[in-house]
C-alpha positions as CSV (number, residue, x, y, z in Angstrom):
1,X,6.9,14.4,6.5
2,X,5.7,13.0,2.9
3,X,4.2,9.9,1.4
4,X,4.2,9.9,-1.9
5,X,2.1,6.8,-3.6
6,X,2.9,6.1,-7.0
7,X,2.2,3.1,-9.3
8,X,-1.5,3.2,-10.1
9,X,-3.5,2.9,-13.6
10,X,-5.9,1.6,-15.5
11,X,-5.2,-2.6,-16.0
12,X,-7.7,-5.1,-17.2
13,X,-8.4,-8.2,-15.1
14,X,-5.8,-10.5,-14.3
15,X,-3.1,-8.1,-14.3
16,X,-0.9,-6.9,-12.5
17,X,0.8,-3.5,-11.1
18,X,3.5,-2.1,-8.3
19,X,2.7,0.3,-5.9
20,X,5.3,2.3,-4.7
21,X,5.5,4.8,-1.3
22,X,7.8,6.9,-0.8
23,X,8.7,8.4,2.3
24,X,11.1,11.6,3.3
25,X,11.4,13.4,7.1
26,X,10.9,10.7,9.0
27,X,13.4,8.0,10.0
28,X,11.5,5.5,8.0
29,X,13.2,2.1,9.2
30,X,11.2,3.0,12.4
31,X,7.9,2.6,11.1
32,X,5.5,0.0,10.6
33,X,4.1,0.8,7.0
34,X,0.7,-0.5,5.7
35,X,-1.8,-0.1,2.4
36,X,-4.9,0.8,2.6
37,X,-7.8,1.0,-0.1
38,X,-10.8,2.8,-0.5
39,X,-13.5,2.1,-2.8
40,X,-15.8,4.3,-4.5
41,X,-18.8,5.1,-2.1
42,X,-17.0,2.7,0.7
43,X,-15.0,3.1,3.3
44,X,-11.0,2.9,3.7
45,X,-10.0,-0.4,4.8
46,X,-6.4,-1.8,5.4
47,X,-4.6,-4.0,2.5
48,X,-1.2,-4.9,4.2
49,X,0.9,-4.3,6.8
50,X,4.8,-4.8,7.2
51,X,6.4,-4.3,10.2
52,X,9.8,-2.7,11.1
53,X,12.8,-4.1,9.4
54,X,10.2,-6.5,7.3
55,X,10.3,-8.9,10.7
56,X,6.3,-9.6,9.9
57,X,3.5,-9.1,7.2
58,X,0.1,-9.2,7.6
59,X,-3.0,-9.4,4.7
60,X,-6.5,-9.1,4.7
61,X,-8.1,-12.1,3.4
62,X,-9.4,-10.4,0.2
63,X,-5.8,-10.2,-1.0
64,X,-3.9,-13.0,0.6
65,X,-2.1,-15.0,-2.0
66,X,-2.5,-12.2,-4.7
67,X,-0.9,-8.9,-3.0
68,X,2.7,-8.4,-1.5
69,X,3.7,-6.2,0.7
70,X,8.1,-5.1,0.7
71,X,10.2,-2.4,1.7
72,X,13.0,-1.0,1.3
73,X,14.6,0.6,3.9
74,X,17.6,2.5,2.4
75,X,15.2,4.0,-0.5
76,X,12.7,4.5,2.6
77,X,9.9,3.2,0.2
78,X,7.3,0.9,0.7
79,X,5.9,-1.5,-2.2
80,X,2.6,-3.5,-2.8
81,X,2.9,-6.1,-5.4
82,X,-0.5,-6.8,-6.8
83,X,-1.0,-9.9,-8.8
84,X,-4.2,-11.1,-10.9
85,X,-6.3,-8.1,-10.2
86,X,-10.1,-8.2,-10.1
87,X,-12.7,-5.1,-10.5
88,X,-13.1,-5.2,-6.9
89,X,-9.7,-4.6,-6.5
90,X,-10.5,-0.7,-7.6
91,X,-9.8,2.1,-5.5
92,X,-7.3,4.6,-4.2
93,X,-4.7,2.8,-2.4
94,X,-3.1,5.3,0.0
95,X,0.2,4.6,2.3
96,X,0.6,5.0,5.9
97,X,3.1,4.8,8.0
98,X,3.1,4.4,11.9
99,X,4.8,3.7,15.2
100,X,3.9,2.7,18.9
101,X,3.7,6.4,20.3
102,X,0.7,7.2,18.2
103,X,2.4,9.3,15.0
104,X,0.6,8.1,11.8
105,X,1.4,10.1,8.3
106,X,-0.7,9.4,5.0
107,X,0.5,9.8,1.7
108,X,-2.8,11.0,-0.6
109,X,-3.1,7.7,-2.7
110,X,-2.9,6.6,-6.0
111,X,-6.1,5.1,-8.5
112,X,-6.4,1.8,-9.6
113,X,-9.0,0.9,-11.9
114,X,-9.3,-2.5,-12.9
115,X,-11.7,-2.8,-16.0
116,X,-11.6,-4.2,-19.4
């Protein structure tokens, strides 16, 4: 199985990027795929979540209204719209994908750096 996050860069506030995640091995329309982030010196915490089939998406607050989470089932990728980024929106934004019985894969992530 492989996750493969793509998308990141350097952007200067109130910009904007696509995250992309794609997936191979696994039978992705069968997985619940979510974003996480980790900042510098912090510890990883979950962006968005999108459930099987794109039936439900969830946000943490810190994004809600700014971030969007899609997929696509017949590419088996998984994308994170990010809108009107801020500084503390820098990270590594990984992918994971997961189902009921306990299988979780991570892809290794992809930097965003929000500066001017």
């Amino acid at each position: 199985v492989q996750l493969v996050e793509s998308g990141g860069g350097l952007v200067q506030p109130g910009g904007s990027l696509r995250l992309s995640c794609a997936a191979s091995g696994l039978t992705f329309r069968l997985y619940d795929m979510s974003w996480y982030r980790q900042a510098p010196g912090k510890e990883r915490r979950l962006v968005a979540t999108i459930t099987r089939a794109g039936s439900s998406t969830n946000y943490a607050d810190s994004v809600k209204g700014r971030f969007t989470i899609s997929r696509d089932d017949g590419e088996s990728t998984v994308y994170l719209q990010m809108n009107n980024l801020q500084p503390e929106d820098t990270a590594v934004y990984y992918c994971k994908a997961f189902v009921s019985n306990g299988m979780v894969y991570w892809g290794k992530g992809t930097l965003v750096t929000v500066s001017s």
